[in-house]
Structure formats: C-alpha cells, structure tokens
ChimeraX commands (.cxc) that place a marker at each C-alpha (Angstrom):
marker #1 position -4.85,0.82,-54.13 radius 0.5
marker #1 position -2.37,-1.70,-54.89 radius 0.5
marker #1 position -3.00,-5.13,-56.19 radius 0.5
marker #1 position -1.35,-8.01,-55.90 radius 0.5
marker #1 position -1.36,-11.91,-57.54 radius 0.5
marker #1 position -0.43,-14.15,-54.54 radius 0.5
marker #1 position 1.03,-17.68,-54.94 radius 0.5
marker #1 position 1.87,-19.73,-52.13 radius 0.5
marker #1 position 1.26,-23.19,-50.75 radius 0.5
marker #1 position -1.31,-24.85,-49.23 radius 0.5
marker #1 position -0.90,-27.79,-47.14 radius 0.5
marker #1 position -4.76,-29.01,-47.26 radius 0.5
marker #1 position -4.36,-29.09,-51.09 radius 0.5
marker #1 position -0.44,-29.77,-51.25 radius 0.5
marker #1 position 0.20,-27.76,-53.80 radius 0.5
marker #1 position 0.57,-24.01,-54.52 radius 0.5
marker #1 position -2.81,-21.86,-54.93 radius 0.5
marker #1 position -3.42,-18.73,-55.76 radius 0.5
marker #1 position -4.98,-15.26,-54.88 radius 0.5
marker #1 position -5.73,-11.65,-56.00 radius 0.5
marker #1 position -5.22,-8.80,-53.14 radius 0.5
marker #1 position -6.57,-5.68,-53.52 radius 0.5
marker #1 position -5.08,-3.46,-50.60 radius 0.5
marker #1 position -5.88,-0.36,-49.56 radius 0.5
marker #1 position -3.15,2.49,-49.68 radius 0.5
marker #1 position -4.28,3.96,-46.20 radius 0.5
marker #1 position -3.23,3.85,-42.42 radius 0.5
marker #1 position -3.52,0.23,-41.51 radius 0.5
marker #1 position -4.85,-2.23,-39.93 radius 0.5
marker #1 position -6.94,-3.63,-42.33 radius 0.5
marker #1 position -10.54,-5.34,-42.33 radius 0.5
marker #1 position -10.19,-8.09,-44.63 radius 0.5
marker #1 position -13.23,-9.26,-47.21 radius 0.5
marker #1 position -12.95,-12.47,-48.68 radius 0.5
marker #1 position -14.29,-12.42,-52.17 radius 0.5
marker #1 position -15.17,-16.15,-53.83 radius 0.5
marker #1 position -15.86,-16.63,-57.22 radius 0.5
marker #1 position -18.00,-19.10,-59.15 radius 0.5
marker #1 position -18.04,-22.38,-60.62 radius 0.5
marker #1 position -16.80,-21.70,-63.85 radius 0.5
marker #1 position -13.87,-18.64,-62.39 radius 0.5
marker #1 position -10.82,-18.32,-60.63 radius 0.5
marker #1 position -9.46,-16.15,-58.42 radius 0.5
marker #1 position -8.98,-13.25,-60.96 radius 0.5
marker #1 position -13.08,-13.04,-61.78 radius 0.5
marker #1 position -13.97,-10.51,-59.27 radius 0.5
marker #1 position -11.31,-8.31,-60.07 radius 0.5
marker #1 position -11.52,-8.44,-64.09 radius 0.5
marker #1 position -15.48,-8.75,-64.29 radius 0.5
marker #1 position -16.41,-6.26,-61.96 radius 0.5
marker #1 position -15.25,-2.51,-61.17 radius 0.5
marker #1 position -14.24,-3.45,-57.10 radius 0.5
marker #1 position -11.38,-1.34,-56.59 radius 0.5
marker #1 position -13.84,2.42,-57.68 radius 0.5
marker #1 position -16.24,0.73,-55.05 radius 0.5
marker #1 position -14.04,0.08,-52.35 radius 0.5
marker #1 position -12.99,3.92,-52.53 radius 0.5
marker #1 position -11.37,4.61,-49.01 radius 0.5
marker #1 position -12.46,2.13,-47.09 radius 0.5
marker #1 position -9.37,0.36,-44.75 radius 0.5
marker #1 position -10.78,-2.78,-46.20 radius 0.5
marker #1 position -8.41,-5.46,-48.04 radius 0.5
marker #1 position -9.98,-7.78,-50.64 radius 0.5
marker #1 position -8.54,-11.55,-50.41 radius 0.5
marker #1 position -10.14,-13.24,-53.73 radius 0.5
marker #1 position -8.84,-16.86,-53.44 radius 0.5
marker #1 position -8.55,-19.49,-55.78 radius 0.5
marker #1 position -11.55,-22.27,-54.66 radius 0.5
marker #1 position -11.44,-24.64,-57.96 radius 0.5
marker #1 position -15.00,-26.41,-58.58 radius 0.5
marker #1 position -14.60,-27.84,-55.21 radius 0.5
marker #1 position -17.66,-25.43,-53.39 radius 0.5
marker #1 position -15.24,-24.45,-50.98 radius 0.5
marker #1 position -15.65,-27.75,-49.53 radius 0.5
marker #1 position -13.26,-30.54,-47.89 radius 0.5
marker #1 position -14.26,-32.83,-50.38 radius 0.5
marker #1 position -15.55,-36.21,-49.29 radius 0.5
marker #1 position -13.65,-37.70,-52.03 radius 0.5
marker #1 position -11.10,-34.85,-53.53 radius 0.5
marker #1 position -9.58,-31.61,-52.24 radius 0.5
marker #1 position -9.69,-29.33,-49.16 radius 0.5
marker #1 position -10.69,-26.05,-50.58 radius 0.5
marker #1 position -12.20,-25.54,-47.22 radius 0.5
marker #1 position -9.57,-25.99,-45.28 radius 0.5
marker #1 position -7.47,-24.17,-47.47 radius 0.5
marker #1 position -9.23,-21.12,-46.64 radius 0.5
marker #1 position -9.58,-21.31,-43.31 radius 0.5
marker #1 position -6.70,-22.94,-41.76 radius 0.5
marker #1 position -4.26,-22.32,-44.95 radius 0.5
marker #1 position -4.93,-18.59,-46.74 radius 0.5
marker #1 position -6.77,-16.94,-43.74 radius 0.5
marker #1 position -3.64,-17.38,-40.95 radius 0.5
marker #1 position -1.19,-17.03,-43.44 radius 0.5
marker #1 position -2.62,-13.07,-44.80 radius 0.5
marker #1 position -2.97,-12.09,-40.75 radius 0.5
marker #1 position 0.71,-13.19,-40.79 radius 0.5
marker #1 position 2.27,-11.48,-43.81 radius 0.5
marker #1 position -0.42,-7.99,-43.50 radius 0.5
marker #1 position -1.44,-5.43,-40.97 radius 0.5
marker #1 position -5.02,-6.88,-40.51 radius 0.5
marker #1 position -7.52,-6.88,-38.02 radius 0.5
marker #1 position -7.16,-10.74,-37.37 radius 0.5
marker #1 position -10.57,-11.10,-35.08 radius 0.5
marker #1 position -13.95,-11.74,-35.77 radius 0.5
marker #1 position -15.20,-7.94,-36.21 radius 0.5
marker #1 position -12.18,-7.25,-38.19 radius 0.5
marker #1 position -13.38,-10.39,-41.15 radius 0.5
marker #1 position -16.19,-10.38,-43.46 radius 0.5
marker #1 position -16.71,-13.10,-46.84 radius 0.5
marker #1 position -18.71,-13.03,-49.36 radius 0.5
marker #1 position -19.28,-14.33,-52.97 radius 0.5
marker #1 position -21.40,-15.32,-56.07 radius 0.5
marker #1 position -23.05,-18.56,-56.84 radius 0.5
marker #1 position -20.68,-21.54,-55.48 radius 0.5
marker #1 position -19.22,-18.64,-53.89 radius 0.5
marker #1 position -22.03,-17.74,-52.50 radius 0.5
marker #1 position -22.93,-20.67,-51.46 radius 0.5
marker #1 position -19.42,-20.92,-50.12 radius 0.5
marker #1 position -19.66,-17.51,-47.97 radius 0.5
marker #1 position -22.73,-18.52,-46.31 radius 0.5
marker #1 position -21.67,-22.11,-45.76 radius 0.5
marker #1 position -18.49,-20.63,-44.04 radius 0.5
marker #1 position -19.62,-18.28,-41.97 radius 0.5
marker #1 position -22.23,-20.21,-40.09 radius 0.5
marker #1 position -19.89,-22.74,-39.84 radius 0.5
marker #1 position -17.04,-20.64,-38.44 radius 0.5
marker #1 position -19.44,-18.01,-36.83 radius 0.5
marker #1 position -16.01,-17.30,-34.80 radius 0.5
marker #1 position -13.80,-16.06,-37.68 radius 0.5
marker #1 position -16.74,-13.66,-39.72 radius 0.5
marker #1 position -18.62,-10.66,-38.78 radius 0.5
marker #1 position -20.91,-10.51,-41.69 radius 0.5
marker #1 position -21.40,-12.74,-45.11 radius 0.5
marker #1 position -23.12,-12.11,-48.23 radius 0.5
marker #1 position -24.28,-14.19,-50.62 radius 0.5
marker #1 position -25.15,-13.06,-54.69 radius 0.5
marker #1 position -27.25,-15.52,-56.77 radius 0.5
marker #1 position -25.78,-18.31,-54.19 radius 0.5
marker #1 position -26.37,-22.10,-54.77 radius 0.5
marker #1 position -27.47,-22.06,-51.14 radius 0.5
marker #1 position -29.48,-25.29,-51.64 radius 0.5
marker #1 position -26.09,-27.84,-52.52 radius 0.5
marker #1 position -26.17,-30.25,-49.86 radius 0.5
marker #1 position -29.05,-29.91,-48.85 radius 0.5
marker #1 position -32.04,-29.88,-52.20 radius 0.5
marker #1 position -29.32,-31.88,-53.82 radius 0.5
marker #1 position -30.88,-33.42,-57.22 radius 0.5
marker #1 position -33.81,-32.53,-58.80 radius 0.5
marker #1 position -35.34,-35.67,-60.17 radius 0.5
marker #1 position -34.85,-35.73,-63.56 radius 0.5
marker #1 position -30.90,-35.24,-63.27 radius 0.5
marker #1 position -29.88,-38.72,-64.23 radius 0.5
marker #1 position -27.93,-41.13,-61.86 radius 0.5
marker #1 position -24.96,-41.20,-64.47 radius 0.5
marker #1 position -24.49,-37.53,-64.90 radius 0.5
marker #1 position -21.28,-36.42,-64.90 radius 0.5
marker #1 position -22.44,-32.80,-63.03 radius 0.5
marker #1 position -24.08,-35.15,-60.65 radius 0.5
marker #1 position -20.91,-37.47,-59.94 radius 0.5
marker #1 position -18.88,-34.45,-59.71 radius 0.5
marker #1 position -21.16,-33.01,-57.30 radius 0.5
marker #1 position -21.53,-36.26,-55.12 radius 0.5
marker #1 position -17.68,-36.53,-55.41 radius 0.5
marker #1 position -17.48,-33.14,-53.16 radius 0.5
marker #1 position -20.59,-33.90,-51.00 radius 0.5
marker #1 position -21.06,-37.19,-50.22 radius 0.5
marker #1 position -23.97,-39.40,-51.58 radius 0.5
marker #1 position -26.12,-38.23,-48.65 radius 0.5
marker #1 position -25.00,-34.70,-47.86 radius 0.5
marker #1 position -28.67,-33.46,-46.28 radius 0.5
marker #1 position -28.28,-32.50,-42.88 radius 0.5
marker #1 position -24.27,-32.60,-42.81 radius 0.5
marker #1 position -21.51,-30.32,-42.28 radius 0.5
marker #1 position -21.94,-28.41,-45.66 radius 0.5
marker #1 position -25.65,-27.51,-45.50 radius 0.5
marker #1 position -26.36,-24.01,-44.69 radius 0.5
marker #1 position -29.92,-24.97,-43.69 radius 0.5
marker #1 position -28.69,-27.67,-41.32 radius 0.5
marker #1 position -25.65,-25.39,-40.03 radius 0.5
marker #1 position -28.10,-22.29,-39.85 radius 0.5
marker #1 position -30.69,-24.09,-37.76 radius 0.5
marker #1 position -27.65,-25.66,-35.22 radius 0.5
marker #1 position -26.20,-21.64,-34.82 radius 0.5
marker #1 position -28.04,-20.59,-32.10 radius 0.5
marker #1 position -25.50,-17.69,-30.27 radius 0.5
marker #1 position -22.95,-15.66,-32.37 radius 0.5
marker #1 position -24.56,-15.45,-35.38 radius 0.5
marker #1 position -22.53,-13.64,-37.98 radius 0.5
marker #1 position -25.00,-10.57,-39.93 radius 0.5
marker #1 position -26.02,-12.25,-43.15 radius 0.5
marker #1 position -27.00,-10.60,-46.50 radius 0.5
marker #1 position -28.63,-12.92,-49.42 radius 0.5
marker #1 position -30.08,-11.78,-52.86 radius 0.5
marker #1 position -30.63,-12.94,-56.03 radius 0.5
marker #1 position -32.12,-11.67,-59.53 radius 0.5
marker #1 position -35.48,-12.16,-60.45 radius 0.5
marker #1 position -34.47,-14.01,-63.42 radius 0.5
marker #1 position -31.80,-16.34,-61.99 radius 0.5
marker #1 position -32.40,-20.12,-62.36 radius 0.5
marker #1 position -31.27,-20.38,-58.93 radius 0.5
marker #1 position -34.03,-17.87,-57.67 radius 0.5
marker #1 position -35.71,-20.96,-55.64 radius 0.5
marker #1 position -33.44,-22.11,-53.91 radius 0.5
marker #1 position -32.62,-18.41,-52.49 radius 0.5
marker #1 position -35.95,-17.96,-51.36 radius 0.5
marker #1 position -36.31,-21.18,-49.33 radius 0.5
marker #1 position -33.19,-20.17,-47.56 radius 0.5
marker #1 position -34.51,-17.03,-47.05 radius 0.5
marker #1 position -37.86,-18.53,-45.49 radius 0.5
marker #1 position -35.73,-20.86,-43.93 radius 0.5
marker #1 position -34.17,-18.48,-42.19 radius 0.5
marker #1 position -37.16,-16.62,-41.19 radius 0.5
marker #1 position -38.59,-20.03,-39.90 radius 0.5
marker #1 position -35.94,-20.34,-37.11 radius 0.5
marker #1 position -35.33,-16.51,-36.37 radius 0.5
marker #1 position -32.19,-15.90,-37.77 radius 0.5
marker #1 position -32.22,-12.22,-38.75 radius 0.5
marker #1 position -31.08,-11.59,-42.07 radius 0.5
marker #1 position -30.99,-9.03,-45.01 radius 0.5
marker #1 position -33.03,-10.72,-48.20 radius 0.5
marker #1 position -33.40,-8.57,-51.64 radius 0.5
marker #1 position -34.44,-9.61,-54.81 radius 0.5
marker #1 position -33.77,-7.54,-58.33 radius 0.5
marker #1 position -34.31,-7.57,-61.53 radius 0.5
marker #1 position -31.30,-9.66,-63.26 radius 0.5
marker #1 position -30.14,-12.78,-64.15 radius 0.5
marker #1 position -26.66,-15.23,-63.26 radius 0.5
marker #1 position -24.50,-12.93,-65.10 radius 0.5
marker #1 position -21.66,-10.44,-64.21 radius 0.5
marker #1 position -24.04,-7.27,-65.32 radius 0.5
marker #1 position -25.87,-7.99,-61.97 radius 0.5
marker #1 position -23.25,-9.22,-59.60 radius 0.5
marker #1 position -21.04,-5.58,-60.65 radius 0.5
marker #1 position -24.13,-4.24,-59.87 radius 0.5
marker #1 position -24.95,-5.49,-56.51 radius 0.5
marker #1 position -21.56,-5.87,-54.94 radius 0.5
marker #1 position -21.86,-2.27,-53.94 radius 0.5
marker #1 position -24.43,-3.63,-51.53 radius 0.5
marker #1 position -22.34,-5.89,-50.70 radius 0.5
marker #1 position -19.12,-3.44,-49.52 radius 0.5
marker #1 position -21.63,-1.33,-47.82 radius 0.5
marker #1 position -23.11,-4.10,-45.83 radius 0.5
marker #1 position -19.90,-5.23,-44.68 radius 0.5
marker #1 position -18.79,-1.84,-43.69 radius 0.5
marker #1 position -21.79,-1.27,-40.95 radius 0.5
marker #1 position -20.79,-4.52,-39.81 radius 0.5
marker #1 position -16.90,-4.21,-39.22 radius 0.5
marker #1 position -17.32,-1.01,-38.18 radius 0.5
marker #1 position -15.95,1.27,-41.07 radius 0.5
marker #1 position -18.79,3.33,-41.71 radius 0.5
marker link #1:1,2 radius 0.2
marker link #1:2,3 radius 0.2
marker link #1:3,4 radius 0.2
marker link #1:4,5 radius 0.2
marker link #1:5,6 radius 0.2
marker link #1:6,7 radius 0.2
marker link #1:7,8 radius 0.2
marker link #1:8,9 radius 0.2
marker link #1:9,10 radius 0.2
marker link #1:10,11 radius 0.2
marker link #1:11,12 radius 0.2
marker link #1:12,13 radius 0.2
marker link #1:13,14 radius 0.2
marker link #1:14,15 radius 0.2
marker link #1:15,16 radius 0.2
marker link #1:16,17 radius 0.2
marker link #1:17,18 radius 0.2
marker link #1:18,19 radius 0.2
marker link #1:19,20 radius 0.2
marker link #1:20,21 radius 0.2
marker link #1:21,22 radius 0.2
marker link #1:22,23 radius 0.2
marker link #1:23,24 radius 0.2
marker link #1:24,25 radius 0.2
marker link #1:25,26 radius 0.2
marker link #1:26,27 radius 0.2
marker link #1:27,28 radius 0.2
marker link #1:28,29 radius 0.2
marker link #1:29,30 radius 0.2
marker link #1:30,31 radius 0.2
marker link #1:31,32 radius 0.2
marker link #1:32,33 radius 0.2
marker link #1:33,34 radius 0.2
marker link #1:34,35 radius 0.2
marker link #1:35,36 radius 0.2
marker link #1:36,37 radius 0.2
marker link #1:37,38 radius 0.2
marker link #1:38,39 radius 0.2
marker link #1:39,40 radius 0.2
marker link #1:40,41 radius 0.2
marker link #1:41,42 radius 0.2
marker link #1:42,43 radius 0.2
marker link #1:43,44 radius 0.2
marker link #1:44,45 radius 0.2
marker link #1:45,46 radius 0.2
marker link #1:46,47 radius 0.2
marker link #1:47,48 radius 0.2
marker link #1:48,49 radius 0.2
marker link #1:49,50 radius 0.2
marker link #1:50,51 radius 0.2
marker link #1:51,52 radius 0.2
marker link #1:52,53 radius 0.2
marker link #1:53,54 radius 0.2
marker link #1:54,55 radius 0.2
marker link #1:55,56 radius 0.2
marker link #1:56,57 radius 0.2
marker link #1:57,58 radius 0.2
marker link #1:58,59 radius 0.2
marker link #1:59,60 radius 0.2
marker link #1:60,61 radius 0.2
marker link #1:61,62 radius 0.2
marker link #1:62,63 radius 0.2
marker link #1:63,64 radius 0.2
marker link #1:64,65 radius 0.2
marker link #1:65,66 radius 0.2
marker link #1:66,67 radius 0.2
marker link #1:67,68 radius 0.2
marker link #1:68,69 radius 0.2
marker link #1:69,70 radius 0.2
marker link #1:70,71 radius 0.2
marker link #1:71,72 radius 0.2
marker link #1:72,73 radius 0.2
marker link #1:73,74 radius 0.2
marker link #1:74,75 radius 0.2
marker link #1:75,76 radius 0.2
marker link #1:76,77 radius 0.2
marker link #1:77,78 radius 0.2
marker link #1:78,79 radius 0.2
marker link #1:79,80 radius 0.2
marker link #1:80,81 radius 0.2
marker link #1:81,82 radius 0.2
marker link #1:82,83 radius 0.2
marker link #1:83,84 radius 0.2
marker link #1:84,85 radius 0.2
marker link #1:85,86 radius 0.2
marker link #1:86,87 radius 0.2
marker link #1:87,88 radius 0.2
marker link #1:88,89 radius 0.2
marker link #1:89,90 radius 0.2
marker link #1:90,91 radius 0.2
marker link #1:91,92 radius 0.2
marker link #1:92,93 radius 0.2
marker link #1:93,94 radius 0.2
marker link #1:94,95 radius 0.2
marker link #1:95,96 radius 0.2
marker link #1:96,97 radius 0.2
marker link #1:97,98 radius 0.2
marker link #1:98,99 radius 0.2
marker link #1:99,100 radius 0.2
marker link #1:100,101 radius 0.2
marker link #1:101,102 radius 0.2
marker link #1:102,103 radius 0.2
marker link #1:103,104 radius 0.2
marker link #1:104,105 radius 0.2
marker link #1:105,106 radius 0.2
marker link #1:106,107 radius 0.2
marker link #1:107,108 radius 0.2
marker link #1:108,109 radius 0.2
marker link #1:109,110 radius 0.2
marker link #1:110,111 radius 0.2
marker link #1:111,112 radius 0.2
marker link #1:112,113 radius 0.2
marker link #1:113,114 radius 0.2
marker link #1:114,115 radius 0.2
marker link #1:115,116 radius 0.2
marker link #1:116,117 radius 0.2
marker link #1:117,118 radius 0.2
marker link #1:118,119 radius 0.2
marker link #1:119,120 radius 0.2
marker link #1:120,121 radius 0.2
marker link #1:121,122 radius 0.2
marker link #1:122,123 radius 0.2
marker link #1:123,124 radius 0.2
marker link #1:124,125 radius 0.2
marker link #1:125,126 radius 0.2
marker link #1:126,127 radius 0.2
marker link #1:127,128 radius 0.2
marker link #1:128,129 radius 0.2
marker link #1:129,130 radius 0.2
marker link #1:130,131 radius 0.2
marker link #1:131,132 radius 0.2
marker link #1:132,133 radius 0.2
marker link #1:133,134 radius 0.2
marker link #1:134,135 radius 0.2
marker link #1:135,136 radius 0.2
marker link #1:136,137 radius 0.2
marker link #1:137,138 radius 0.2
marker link #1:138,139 radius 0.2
marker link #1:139,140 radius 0.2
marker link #1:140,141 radius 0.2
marker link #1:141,142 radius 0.2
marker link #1:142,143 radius 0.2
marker link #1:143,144 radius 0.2
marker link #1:144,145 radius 0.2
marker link #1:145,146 radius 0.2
marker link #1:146,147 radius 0.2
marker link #1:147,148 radius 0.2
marker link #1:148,149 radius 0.2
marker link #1:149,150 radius 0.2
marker link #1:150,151 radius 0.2
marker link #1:151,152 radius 0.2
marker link #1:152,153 radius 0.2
marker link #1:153,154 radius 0.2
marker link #1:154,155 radius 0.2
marker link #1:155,156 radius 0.2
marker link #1:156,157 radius 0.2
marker link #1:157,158 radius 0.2
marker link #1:158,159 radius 0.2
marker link #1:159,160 radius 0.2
marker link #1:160,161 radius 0.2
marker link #1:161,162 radius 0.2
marker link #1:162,163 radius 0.2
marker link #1:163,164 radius 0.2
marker link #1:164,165 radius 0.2
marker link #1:165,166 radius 0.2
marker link #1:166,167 radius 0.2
marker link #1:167,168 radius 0.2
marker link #1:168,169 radius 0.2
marker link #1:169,170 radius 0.2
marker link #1:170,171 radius 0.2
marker link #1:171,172 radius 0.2
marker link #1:172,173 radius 0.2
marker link #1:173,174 radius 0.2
marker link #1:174,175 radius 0.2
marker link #1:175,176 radius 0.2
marker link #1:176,177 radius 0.2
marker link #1:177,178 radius 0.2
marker link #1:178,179 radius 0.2
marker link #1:179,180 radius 0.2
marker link #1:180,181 radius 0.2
marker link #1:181,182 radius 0.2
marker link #1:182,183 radius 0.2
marker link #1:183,184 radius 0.2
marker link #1:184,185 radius 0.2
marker link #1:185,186 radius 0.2
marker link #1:186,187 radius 0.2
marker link #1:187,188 radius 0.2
marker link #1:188,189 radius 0.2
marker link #1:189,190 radius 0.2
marker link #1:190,191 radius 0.2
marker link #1:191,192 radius 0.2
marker link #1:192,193 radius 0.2
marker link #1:193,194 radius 0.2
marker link #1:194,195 radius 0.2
marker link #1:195,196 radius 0.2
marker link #1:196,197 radius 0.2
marker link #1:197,198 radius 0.2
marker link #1:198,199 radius 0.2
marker link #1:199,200 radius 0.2
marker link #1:200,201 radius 0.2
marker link #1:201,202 radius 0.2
marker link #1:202,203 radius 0.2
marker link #1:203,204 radius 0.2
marker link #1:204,205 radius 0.2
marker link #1:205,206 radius 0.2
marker link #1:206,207 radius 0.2
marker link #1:207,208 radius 0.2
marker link #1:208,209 radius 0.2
marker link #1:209,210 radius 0.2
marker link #1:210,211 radius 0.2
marker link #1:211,212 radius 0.2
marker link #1:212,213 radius 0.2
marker link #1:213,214 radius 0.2
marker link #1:214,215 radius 0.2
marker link #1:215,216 radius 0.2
marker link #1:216,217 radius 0.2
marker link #1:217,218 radius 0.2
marker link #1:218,219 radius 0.2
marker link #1:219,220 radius 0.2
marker link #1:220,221 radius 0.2
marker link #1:221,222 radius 0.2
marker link #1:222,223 radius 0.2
marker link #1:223,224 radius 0.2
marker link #1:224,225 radius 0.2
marker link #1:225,226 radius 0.2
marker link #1:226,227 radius 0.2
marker link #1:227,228 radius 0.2
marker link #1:228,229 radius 0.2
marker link #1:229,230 radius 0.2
marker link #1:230,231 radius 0.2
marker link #1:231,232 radius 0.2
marker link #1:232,233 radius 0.2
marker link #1:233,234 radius 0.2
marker link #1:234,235 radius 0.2
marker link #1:235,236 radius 0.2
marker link #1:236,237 radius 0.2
marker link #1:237,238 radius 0.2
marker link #1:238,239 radius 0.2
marker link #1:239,240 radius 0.2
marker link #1:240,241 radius 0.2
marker link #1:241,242 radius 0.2
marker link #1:242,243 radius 0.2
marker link #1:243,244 radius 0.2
marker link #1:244,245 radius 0.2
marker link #1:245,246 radius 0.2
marker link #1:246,247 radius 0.2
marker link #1:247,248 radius 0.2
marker link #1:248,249 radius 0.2
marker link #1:249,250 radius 0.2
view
C-alpha cells in the first residue's frame, strides 16, 4: 500500500488542511473509507495508533483520514466549516485527483468518538454520498443530550461546545437522533459500538434504542474496553469488514 500526507486548500475553512491516504496498490477503482479521528487527534491518529494498513489487506478500498480540528465535523454556528470541508471541499476534490468509485455504493465513513459522532451525523445527513457508517465509542448524544446539569454555565468545554452547536442545538441539523428520525428512504447501513467501560457508554445505548424506536435497522455491539486506542485497534477490524459487505468488496 502506499501512503500519502495530503495538503491542500479548503475554501469552507480558507486555509490549507490536511489528510493521510492510505491507497491500495491494486487494479483500481477504488471504494473510499473516510476515517475521522477524535477530539484530542489529527489526521495522522488512525494511522499511527492503530495497525490499518495489515487490516485493510487486499481490499480495493482507499482510506481518506482528514484533518476535522475540535470542530465535530460541524459548520460551526460561530467558527469553522469542518463540515463542509469534507463534503463539498476533500470529498470532490479525492474523486477528482484518484480512480474512485465516486457514488454512493462506492463511499463508506466512519470514526471514533467526535469522529464517531461525526460519521453518523454525516451519513444520515448526506444519506446520498455513504453506503454504510460506523461509529466507535461515538459522542452520538452532542446536540442533542447536550449538558448534563452540573457542567457549569461558564465552562470553557461548555462555551467551546456551544460555540460549534448553537445554544439550542436539540432537534437541529447536527443531531443524529433528530436527523435519524427525519431519514425515512435511503438509509445508509449503520454500525455503532462502544466498550463496556467507556464514559460515553449511555449515550450509545440511547441511540441505539433510539434507533430501534423508529425502525431504523442497525448493527449495535458492546465489548469489554474503555475510550482508549487498545479498543478502537481492536474493533476497527469490524469496522473494514462491515464496510466491505456493504460496498460490495466481499
């Protein structure tokens, strides 16, 4: 496989980003998987953390791991567009420069935690770009379970947070229970777990019953594990494999 660090510019964010390509080193076209990382990451996590690129093995399946700041791959209501730097910035520009399958059954996403969040969030809100999305130890409840109680009005996590969402963000374009419940055709195949020691274990399993609730179909697995990197290299194998069925490679 060959790997590549990608600069290049994104008009949503004016300024240059950056991503890390894994590409496969067979016949193309290519399915493309984009990979997010978590709040605290960049777009190198996923490939320095984890061992990807032994999982992948022969699968015609790029990896696109962009850079998505601490902005929740979100337009911000105050702030950047790290959403529309994805999808109208990174995602036309790789069908431009690589042999991809640019269509629906030929795009997958995925990620951890904001990433997570981020995958899910995307995909029912573009059902028409993503086949599948997959979600490890996601923060599936921002925007929706915003604050518990006892986070203080003053907090700079919570001003950060309200900075990207909006003071009232329930219900709105960046809550995967809201955009869930509004998908009624096209749904893309969605995969969610979690560890059973991961503080944000909850909110995982009221998406999942969520989900159930309105009859969107749905992979849901819990393991043992916590918010760390030993369970996400772990799991991600689920993760390719998922994808595969779903874009047609195995």
């Amino acid at each position: 496989m060959a790997l590549i660090e990608m600069k290049f510019w994104s008009a949503a964010l004016q300024m240059q980003t950056a991503a890390t390509i894994i590409v496969p080193q067979t016949a193309p076209p290519f399915s493309v998987m984009y990979l997010l990382h978590g709040l605290s990451d960049n777009h190198s996590a996923w490939q320095r953390r984890t061992r990807i690129e032994t999982y992948l093995g022969d699968l015609p399946l790029m990896v696109v791991m962009p850079d998505g700041g601490r902005g929740f791959y979100c337009d911000a209501h105050i702030g950047m567009k790290w959403e529309s730097a994805l999808i109208h910035d990174l995602i036309p520009f790789i069908d431009a420069t690589f042999q991809t399958r640019a269509e629906p059954g030929g795009r997958c996403i995925g990620g951890l935690s904001m990433g997570g969040y981020g995958a899910a969030k995307l995909a029912l809100k573009f059902p028409e770009l993503f086949a599948s999305a997959v979600s490890h130890s996601g923060a599936l409840a921002f925007a929706h379970e915003f604050f518990p109680d006892e986070v203080k009005m003053d907090d700079p996590f919570r001003l950060e947070l309200e900075r990207i969402a909006g003071p009232n963000p329930q219900g709105g374009p960046n809550d995967c229970f809201a955009l869930a419940e509004k998908l009624k055709d096209s749904r893309p195949a969605l995969r969610v777990d979690c560890g059973t020691e991961d503080y944000l274990l909850a909110s995982n399993r009221n998406f999942h019953a969520h989900l159930e609730t309105i009859g969107y179909a749905h992979e849901y697995e819990e393991f043992p594990g916590a918010h760390n990197w030993d369970y996400w290299d772990l799991h991600i194998r689920e993760a390719i494999a998922f994808h595969a069925r779903n874009l047609g490679l195995a």
